[in-house]
N, C-alpha and C positions, 0 to 999 in steps of 0.2 A: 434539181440538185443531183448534181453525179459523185459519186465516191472514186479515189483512188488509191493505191497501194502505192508506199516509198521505202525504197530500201535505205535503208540508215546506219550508216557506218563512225567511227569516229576516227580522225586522221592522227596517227601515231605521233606525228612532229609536229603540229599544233595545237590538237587536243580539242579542235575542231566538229563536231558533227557537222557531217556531210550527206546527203541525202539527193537521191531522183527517182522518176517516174518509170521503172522499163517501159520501154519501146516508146515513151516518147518524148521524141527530140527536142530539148534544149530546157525540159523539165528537170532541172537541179540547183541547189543552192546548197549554202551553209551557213550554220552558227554557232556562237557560243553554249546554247542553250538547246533543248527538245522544245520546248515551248517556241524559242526565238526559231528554231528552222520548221517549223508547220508552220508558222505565219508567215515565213519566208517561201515557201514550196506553192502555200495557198495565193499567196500573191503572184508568183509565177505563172500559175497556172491559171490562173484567171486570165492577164494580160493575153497568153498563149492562147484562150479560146476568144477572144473581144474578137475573132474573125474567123470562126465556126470551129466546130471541133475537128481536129486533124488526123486523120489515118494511122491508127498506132501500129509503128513497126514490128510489137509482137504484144501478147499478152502473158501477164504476172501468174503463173500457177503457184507458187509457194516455195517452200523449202524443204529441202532433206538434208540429213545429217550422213554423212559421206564416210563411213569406219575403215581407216588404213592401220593392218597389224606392223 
């Protein structure tokens, strides 16, 4: 069992949650719901390994809070 990090956004114009894997490719979906887009993400991401795991183009350190005066 491997864990991973999604960044989750919600889409201004449909109200959407939107959500992917950094660095790796083709790891995103969306949904109505927080609940409906992890099941959505986890199923992604499963199908995406069914033929081994794939070289991620970078790795997820975190976030910082950015202060513009």
């Amino acid at each position: 069992m491997k864990s991973y990090t999604a960044v989750i956004e919600r889409c201004p114009d449909t109200g959407l949650y939107v959500g992917f894997i950094p660095g790796f490719p083709g790891a995103h979906s969306q949904a109505e719901s927080l609940d409906e887009l992890n099941q959505n993400l986890r199923e992604v991401l499963e199908m995406l390994l069914e033929d081994g795991e794939p070289p991620l183009e970078s790795e997820f350190i975190g976030t910082q809070n950015v202060i513009v005066a």
